[in-house]
VOTOR-276890 format. One line per 5 residues: number of its first residue (from 1); their letters; for each residue x, z, y of N, C-alpha, C. Coordinates in steps of 0.05 Angstrom, whole numbers, plus 5000, padded with zeros to 4 digits. Atoms other than C-alpha are relative to their C-alpha. Layout:
NUM> a> X,Z,Y,X,Z,Y,X,Z,Y | ...
//
This chain:
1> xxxxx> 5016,5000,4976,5000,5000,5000,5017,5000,5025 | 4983,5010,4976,5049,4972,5052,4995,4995,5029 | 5012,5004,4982,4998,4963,5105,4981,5021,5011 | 5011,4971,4989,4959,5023,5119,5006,5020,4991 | 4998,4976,5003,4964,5088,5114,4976,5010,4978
6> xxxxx> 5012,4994,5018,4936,5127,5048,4971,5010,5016 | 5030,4975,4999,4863,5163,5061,4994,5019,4978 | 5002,4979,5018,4856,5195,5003,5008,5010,4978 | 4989,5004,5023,4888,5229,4949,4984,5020,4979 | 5020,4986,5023,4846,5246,4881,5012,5005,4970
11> xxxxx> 4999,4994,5025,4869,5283,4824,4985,4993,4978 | 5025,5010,5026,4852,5247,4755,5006,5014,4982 | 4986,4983,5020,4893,5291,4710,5027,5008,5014 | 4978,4991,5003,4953,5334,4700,5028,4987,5010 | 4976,5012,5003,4995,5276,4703,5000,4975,5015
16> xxxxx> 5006,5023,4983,4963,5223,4750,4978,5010,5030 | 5013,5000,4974,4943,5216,4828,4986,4982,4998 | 5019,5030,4996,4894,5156,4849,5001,5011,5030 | 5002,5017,4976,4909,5139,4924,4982,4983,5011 | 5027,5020,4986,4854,5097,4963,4996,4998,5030
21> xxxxx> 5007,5004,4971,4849,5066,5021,4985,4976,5003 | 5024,5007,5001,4794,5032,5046,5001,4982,5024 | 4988,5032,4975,4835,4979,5106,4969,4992,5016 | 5018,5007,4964,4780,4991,5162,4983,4975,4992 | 5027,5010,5017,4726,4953,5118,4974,5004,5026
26> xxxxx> 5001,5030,5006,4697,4903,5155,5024,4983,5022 | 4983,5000,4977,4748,4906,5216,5023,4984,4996 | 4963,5011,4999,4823,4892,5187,4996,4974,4989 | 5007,5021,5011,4834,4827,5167,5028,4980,5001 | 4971,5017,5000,4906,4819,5168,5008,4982,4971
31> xxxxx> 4991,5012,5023,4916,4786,5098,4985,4972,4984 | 5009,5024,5005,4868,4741,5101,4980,4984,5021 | 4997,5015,4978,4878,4706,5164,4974,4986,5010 | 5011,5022,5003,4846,4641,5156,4977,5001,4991 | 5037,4990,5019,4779,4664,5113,4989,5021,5022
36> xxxxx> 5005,4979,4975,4768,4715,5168,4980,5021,4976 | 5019,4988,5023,4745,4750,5098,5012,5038,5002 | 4997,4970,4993,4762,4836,5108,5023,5000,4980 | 4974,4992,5028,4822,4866,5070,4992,5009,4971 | 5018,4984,5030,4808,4886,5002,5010,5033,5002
41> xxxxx> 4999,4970,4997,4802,4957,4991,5027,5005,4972 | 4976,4997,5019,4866,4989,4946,4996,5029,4987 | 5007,4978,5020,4860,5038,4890,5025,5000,4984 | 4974,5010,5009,4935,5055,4866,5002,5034,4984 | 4990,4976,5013,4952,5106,4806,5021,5005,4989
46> xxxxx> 4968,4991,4993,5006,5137,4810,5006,5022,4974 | 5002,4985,5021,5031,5167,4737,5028,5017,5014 | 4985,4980,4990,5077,5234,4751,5020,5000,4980 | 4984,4993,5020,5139,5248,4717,5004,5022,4973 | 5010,4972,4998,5121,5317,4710,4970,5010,4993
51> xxxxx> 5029,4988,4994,5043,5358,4701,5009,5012,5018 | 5006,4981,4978,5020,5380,4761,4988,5033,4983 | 5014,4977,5007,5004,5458,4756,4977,5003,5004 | 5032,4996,4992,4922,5459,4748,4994,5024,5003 | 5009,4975,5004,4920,5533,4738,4991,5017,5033
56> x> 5006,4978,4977,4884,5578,4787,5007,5022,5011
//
């Protein structure tokens, strides 16, 4: 996600994030210039090296 900045980050497990950003939907429209069509939205999961600690 090289072009905006994350919005959200969602724990799916122990061992994976999911990132999402949602590129100013219907606004940005840097990537597709010429179609004057919106950016697509990006959904990026991110596996950890490590488990996160879930414990309370």
């Amino acid at each position: 996600m090289p072009f905006n900045t994350i919005e959200n980050v969602v724990v799916i497990d122990d061992t994976t994030l999911g990132t999402i950003d949602d590129n100013n939907y219907p606004f940005s429209v840097g990537r597709h210039m010429g179609s004057k069509q919106p950016d697509d939205n990006e959904f990026v999961l991110i596996k950890l090296p490590k488990a996160l600690s879930m414990s309370q």
